[in-house]
C-alpha positions in Angstrom: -10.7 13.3 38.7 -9.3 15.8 41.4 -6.2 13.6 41.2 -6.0 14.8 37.4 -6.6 17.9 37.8 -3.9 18.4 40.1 -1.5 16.4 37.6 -2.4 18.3 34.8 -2.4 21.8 36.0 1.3 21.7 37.3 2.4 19.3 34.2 0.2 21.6 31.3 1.4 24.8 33.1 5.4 23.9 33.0 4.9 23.2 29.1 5.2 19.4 29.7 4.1 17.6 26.3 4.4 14.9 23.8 6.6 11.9 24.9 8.0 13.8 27.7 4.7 13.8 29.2 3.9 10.1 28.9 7.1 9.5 30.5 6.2 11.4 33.3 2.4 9.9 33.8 4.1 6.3 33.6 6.6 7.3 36.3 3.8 8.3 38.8 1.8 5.4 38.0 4.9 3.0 38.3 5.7 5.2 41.6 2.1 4.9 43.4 2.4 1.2 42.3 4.9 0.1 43.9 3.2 1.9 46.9 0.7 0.1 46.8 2.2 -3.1 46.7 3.8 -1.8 50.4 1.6 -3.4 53.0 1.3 -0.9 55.2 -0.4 1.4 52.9 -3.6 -0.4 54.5 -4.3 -1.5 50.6 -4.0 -4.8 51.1 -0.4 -5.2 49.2 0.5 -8.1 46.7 -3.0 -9.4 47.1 -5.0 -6.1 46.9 -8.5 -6.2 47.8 -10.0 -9.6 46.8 -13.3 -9.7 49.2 -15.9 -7.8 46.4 -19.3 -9.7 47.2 -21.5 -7.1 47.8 -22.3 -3.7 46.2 -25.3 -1.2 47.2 -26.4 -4.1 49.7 -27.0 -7.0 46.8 -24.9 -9.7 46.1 -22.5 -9.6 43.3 -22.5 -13.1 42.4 -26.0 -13.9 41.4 -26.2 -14.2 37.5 -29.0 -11.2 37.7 -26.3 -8.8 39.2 -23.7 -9.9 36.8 -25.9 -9.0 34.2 -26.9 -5.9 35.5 -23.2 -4.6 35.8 -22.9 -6.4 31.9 -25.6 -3.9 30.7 -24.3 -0.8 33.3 -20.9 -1.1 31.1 -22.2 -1.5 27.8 -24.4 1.8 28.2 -21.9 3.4 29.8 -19.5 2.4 27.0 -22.3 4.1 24.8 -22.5 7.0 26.5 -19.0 7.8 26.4 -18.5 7.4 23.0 -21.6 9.8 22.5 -20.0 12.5 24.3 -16.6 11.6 23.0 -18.3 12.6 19.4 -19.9 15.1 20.2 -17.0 17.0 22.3 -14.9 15.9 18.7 -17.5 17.8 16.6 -18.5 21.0 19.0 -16.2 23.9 18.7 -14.0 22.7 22.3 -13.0 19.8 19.8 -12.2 21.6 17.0 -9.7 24.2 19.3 -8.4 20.8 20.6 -7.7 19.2 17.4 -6.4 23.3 16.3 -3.8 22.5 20.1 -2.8 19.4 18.8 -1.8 20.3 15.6 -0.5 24.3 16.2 -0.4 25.0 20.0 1.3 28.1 19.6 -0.9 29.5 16.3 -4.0 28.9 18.5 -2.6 31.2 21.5 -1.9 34.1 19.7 -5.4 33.7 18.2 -6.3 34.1 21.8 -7.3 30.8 23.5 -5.6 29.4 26.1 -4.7 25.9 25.6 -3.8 25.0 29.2 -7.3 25.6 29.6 -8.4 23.7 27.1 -6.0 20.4 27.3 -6.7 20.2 31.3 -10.3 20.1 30.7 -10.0 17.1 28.1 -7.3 15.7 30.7 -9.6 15.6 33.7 -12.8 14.0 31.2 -10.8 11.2 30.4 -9.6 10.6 33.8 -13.2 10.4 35.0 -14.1 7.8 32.1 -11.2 5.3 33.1 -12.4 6.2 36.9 -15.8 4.7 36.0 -14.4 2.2 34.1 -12.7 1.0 36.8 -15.0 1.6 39.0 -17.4 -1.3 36.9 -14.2 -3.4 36.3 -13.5 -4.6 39.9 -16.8 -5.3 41.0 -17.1 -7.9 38.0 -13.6 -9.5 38.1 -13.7 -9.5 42.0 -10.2 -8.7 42.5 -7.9 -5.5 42.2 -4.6 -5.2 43.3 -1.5 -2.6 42.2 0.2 -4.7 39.3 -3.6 -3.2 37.6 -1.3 0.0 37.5 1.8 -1.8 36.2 3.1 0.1 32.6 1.8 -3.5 31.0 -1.6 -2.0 30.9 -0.6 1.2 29.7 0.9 -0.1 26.9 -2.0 -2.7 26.0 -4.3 -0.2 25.9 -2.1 2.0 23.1 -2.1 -1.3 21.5 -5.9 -1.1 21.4 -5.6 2.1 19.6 -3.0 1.3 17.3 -4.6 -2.0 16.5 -8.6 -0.6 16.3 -7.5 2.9 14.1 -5.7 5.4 15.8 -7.2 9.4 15.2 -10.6 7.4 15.4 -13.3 6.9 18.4 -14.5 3.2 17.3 -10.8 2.4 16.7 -9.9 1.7 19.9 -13.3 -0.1 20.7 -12.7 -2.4 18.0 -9.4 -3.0 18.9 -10.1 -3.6 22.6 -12.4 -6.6 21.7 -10.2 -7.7 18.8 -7.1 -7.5 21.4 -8.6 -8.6 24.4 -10.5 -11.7 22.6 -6.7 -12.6 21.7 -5.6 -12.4 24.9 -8.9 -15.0 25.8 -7.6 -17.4 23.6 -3.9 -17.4 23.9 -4.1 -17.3 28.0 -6.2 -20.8 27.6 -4.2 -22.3 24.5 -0.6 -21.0 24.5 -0.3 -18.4 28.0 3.8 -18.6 27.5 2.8 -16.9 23.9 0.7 -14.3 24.4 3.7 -11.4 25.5 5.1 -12.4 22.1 2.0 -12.4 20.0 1.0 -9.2 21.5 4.6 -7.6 20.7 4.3 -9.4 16.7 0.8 -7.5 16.7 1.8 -4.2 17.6 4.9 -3.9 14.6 2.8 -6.0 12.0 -0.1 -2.9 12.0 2.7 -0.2 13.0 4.5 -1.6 9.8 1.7 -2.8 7.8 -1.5 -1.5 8.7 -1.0 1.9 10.3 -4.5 2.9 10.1 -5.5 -0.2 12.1 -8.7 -2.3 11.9 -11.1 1.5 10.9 -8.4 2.4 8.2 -8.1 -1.4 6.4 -12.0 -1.4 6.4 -12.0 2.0 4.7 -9.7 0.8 2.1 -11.7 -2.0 1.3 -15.1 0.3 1.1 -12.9 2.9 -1.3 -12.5 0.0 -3.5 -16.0 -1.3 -3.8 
């Protein structure tokens, strides 16, 4: 979150937007990665930290723990798409979506959208935080090629895939995407890059409301 904040006010301040800004963020992440993977940043290097057996004094491995930090992410999945709706539906949402669409109508209006888009900025920085945060313990490993652009990219897919402009869009496509990746990593791994690629320009080209938009259509139609 502080990280974020610091990002955001020096990239929101200079007038840093749109693709210029996800260049940017990629950058630093690919930068800090490749730090990482430097062994003498004490994080462990290639291998990253691998020895997650204990958290809060109890062992991770027993099948009660697992499915305590199953739940813990499902609620806290929940919870952030509650207050993902309702920041959508509040007026701070609706000055957002005003940002997004005229940034320079809204500030002579009077608002100050620097305000505004490093607030939203520093939210979503603290939900992938505590995502992460619940990721590791259960997958027992982290190390820096978590931060590679590859998992940037797969998560856009999510969006593009689940309904982009939506908040269960990118839910749906994360469990459509990842139980995919499940399946093609056990049957065909050498295929998955390529099916993931064929997946992205089939619903950019065909389906560009994803998942959310097709099942709209279908509803309409009923």
């Amino acid at each position: 979150g502080l990280l974020a904040f610091v990002f955001g006010y020096f990239a929101f301040r200079s007038r840093i937007k749109g693709v210029y800004f996800s260049i940017i963020t990629q950058a630093l992440t690919y930068a800090a990665m490749l730090l990482f993977f430097r062994n003498e940043t004490g994080f462990g290097g290639n291998n990253g930290f691998t020895d997650f057996k204990r958290i809060l004094g109890m062992t991770i491995a027993t099948p009660n723990m697992r499915m305590t930090l199953f739940v813990l992410t499902g609620l806290t999945l929940i919870g952030c798409f509650l207050l993902a709706r309702w920041l959508v539906s509040s007026k701070f949402g609706r000055v957002l979506q005003a940002i997004r669409d005229a940034e320079s109508r809204v500030m002579f209006t009077g608002y100050d959208p620097l305000r505004y888009k490093l607030t939203i900025w520093v939210i979503s920085a603290v939900m992938c935080g505590v995502a992460g945060a619940l990721y590791v313990p259960q997958v027992g490993i982290i190390n820096p090629g978590e931060m590679s652009p590859g998992a940037s990219i797969e998560i856009a897919i999510w969006a593009a895939v689940g309904g982009r402009g939506t908040l269960i869009g990118p839910i749906v496509g994360a469990f459509f995407v990842n139980g995919a990746k499940s399946w093609f990593t056990q049957a065909f791994p050498e295929f998955w890059l390529y099916f993931l690629g064929a997946l992205f320009i089939a619903v950019t080209l065909f389906l560009p409301q994803g998942i959310i938009g097709l099942v709209k259509k279908v509803k309409e139609r009923a």
